[in-house]
N, C-alpha and C positions, 0 to 999 in steps of 0.2 A: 454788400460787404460780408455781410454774414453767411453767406452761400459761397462765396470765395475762401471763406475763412474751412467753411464744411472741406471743399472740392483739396483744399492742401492737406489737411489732419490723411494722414493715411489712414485707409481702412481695415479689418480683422484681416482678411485674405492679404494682405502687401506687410502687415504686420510678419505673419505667421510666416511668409517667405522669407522676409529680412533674418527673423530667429534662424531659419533653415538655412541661410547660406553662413551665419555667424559660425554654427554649430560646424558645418563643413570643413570651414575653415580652420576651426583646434582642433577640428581630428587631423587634419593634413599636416598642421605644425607641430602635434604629438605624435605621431609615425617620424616624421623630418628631424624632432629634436635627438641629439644624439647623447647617450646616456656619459656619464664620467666615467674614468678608468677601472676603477671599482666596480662601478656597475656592468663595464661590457667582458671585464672577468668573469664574474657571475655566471653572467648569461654562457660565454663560452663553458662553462662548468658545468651546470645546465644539459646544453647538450650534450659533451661527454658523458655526463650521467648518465641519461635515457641512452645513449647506443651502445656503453657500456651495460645496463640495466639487460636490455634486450639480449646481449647476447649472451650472459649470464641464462637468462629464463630459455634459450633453446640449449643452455648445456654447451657450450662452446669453449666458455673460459669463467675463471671467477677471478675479477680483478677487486681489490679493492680499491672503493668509489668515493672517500672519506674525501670531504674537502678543503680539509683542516692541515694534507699533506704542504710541510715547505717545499717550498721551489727557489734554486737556485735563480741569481738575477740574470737577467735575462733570453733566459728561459720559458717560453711557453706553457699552459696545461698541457694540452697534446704532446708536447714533445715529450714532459715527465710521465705523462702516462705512459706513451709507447716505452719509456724505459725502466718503468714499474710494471707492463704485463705483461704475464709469461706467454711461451707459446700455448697455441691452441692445441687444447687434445681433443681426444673422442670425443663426441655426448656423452651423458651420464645412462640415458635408457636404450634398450632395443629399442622402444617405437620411435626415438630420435634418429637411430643408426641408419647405415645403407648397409645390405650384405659384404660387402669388401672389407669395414668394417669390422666384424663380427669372424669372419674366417678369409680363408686363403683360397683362390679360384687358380685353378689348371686348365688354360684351355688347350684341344687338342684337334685334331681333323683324324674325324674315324677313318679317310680310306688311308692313311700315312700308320695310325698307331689304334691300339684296342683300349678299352679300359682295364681289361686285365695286364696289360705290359704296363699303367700308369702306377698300377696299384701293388706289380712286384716294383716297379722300381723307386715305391716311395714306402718300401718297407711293407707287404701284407700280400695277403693270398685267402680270397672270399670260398668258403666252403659251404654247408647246406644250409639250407634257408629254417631256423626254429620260429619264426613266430613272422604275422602277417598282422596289421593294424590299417584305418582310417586312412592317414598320411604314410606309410610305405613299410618295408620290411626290414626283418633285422636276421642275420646272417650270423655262422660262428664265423671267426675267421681268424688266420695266424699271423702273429706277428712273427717276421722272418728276421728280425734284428735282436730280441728278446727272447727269440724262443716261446711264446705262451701265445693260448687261445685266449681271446678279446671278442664280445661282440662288437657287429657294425651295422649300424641303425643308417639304410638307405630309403632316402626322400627326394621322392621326384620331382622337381618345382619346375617343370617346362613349363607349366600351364597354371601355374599356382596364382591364387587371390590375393588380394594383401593380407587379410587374416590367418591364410598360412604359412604367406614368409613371415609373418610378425612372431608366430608361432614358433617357427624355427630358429629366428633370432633369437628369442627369449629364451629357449632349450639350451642354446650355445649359450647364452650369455650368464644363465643361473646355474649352469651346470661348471663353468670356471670360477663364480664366485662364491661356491661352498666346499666344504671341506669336512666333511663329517665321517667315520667307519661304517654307518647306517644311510647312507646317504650311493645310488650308484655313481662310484667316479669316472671321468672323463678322462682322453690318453692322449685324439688327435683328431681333429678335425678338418674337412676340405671339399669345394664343390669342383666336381669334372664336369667340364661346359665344354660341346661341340655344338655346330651348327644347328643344330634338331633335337638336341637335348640338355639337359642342366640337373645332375644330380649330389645331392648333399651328402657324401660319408662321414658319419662320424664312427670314431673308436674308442668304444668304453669296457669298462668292466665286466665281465663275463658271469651272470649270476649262474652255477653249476648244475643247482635244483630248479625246483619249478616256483610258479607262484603261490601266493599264498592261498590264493582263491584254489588252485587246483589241491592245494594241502590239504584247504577246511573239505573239500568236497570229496577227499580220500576216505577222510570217516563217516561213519555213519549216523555217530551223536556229534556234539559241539565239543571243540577241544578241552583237553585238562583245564583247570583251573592255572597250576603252575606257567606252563604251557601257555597260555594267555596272557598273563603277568610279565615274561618275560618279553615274548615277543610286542605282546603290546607299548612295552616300556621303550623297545627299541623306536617304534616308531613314534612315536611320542618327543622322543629324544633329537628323534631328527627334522617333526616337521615343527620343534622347536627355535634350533638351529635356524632352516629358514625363515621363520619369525622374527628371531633376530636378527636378521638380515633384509628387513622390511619385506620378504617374499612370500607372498601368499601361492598356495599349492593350485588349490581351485578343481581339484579332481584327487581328490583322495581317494582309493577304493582297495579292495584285495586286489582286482587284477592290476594295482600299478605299486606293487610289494613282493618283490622279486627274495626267490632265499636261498643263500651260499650251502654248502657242503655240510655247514653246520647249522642250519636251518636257525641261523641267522637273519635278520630283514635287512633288506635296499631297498629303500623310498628309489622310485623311479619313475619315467614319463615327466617329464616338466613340460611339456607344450603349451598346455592354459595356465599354465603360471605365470602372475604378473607381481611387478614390487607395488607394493600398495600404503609406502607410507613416504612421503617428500619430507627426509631433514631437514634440506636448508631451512622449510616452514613448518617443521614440527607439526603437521597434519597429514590425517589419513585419507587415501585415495576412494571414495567412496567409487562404485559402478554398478552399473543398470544392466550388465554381462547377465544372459542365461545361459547360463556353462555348467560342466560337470556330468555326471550319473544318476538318472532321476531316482533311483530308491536312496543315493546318498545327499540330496540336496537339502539344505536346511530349509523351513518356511517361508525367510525373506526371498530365499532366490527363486521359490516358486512362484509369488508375489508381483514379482518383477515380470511375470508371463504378460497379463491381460491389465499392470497397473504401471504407471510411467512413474517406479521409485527406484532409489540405491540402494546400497546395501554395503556394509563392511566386508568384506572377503575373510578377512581374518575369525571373525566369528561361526562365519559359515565353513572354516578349514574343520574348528572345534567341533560343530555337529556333526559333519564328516565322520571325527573320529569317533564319534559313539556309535554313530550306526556299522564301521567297521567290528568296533568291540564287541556289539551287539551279535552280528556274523558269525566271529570266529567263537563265541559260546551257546549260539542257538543254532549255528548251520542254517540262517534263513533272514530274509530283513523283518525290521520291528513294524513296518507299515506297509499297506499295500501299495504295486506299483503303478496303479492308477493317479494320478497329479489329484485330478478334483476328491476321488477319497483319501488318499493320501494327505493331503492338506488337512483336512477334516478332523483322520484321527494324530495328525501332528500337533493340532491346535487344542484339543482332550486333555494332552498329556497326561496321558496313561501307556506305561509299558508294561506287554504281558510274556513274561517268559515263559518261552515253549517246554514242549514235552523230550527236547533231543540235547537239554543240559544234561550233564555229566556230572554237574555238584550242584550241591542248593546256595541259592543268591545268599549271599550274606547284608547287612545290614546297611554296610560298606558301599557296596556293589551297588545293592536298591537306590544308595543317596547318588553316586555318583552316577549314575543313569539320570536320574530325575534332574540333576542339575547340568549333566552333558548336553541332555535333549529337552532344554528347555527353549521354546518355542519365540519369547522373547530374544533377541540376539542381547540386548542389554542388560538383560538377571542372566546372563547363560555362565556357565566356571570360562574363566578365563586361563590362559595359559600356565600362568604361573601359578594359581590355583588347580590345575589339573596334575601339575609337578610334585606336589606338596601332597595330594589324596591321598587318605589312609590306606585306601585302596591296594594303594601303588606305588606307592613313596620308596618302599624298600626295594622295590627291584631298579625303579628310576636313578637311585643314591648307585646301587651296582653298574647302572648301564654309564650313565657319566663319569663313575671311577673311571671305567673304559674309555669314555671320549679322551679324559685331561689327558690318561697315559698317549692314547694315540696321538693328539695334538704335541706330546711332549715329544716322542719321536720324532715328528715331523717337525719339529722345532729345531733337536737337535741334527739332525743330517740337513740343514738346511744350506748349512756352507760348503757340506759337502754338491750338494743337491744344486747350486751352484754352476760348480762346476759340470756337473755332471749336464743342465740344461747347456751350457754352452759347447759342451761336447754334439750334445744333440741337435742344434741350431744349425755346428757346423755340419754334422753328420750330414742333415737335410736339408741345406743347403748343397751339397757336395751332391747328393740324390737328383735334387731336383737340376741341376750341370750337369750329370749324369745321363740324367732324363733327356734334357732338351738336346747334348750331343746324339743318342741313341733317336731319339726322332729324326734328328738332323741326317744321321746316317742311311736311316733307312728313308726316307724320303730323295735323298738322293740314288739309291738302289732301284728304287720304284721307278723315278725318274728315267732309269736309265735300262 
């Protein structure tokens, strides 16, 4: 009896199975049970969130996701969303963009048309070639509708990497979104694509003089005092500006400091320039980028060589700019161009001014060096702190009189300005109809 009694008691192993198919079982009835109407709102909310969320984060759209919004009865979420979100525009950045994007493509077939007949008949006529760079050349060249010389920065992208069209994108895309008199401005831009080739013209501003680098290496000491002050301030002023514009420069130097007739400064070259602060999250874009001109490169970005760290860009624009100050009053950089001593005596912090100044440092001068080219990025003078230096403060207060007035012009002709762009749209539009019947003509000529 008592063996019979053992043989029914189930045992641990028929136990532990019973638990396991029980447990099976409320999982199968909890997926099965189906939630209350409140609840399966929710949930549909839920996921409108997250695909709205997502396509916020690529810069698509910003819808608001609140879900607190009424909704008429019976009515859906979905259906209120789609008639609370706007249309989709652009991305917010070049590296989100596609070039089409970013500018306007002309394609053309070279044995029908030339790129010289594209470029008179979308207004311009390319003449000698002043100046040759990395990514391509830059041309004077006339505008035949305004009457004025413009240059034109052409860039060959047949063969191009991603980090030169990203390059390029960023050039077009920070070069429309500032607006400064120290700043080189933009006029028009467009890529000519045939079968075998793809090249980017833009058309900007024509600086008259040379650079500033060929200026300082005109003399034989380091420029005036005055002379430095002023020009200084201009640029100061401007790579301000794109600060304010969450835009870091990323290659400051004399050779990308272009000067008008009145030996004036244009900040110029924006190719390594990237925005380096995200609003919507009120944080800064750090990067591990070895970019720039090695005798103007701050510490960090040297750092970033042989160590896997970040780096603020915006602080490294600020050392930049002391090593260019440095330049234009000593006629030579403050450290040598070797990276491994270079770093060495960057880390010292000790600056020794040369024998080819022209005035003796002021007390001024000394502080603001020491805190320009201070080696920490986090004790470094900050921007608005560099605005304010005893230094500089007075020519800075003269150069932004300058800005507000310019800005105010450009405020006021703005209705005119208006019209005047809708002139122009139709103009070239009317061109580019122009263009394609004159193709159209002479293709059938050819044909025939």
């Amino acid at each position: 009896m008592f063996l019979r009694l053992c043989n029914c008691w189930p045992t641990k192993r028929a136990r532990h199975k019973r638990r396991e198919k029980e447990r099976k079982k409320n999982r199968v009835s909890m997926t099965k049970r189906r939630p209350t109407n409140t609840n399966k709102k929710t949930f549909e909310w839920k996921k409108e969130d997250s695909s709205i969320r997502l396509s916020t984060r690529s810069g698509f759209a910003q819808v608001p996701t609140s879900p607190t919004t009424t909704m008429p009865a019976g009515t859906s979420i979905g259906q209120s969303m789609r008639q609370a979100t706007p249309k989709l525009s652009r991305p917010s950045t070049p590296s989100q963009m596609k070039t089409v994007d970013v500018t306007h493509i002309i394609r053309h077939d070279p044995n029908e048309t030339t790129v010289e007949e594209i470029l008179h008949w979308n207004g311009y006529k390319l003449e000698n070639e002043i100046g040759k760079g990395s990514f391509g050349s830059v041309y004077r060249a006339l505008d035949l509708i305004n009457e004025k010389m413009v240059a034109c920065k052409v860039i060959d992208i047949s063969k191009s990497s991603k980090n030169q069209s990203l390059s390029v994108r960023n050039e077009l895309y920070i070069m429309e979104s500032v607006n400064h008199p120290h700043i080189i401005r933009l006029y028009r831009h467009f890529i000519i694509e045939s079968p075998k080739s793809r090249q980017v013209y833009i058309f900007m501003q024509l600086a008259k003089s040379k650079s500033l680098s060929v200026y300082v290496r005109s003399f034989k000491t380091g420029l005036p005092e005055q002379t430095t002050k002023k020009m200084f301030a201009q640029i100061v002023s401007a790579i301000n500006h794109l600060h304010s514009k969450h835009i870091a420069h990323r290659d400051i130097k004399m050779g990308n400091v272009l000067l008008d007739e009145d030996n004036n400064c244009l900040v110029t070259d924006f190719g390594l320039s990237r925005i380096a602060f995200r609003a919507s999250q009120g944080k800064k874009i750090l990067t591990n980028k070895f970019c720039g001109t090695m005798p103007y490169m701050a510490p960090e970005i040297l750092l970033t060589r042989d160590n896997k760290l970040v780096y603020d860009p915006f602080p490294a624009d600020i050392w930049a700019l002391g090593v260019l100050l440095y330049c234009m009053i000593n006629r030579g950089y403050p450290f040598p161009s070797d990276s491994s001593k270079m770093l060495e005596q960057q880390m010292i912090h000790k600056i020794r001014f040369g024998k080819k100044m022209q005035f003796e440092p002021s007390i001024d001068l000394i502080d603001l060096f020491q805190r320009i080219l201070e080696p920490n990025a986090e004790l470094r003078l900050r921007m608005d702190q560099l605005m304010k230096h005893p230094w500089i403060i007075k020519e800075i207060n003269i150069v932004e009189r300058n800005v507000r007035q310019f800005l105010a012009t450009e405020n006021s002709l703005s209705v005119t300005m208006k019209t005047k762009n809708q002139a122009m749209w139709a103009r070239e539009s009317f061109l580019e109809t122009i263009a394609q019947r004159k193709m159209a003509i002479v293709k059938k000529l050819r044909s025939s």
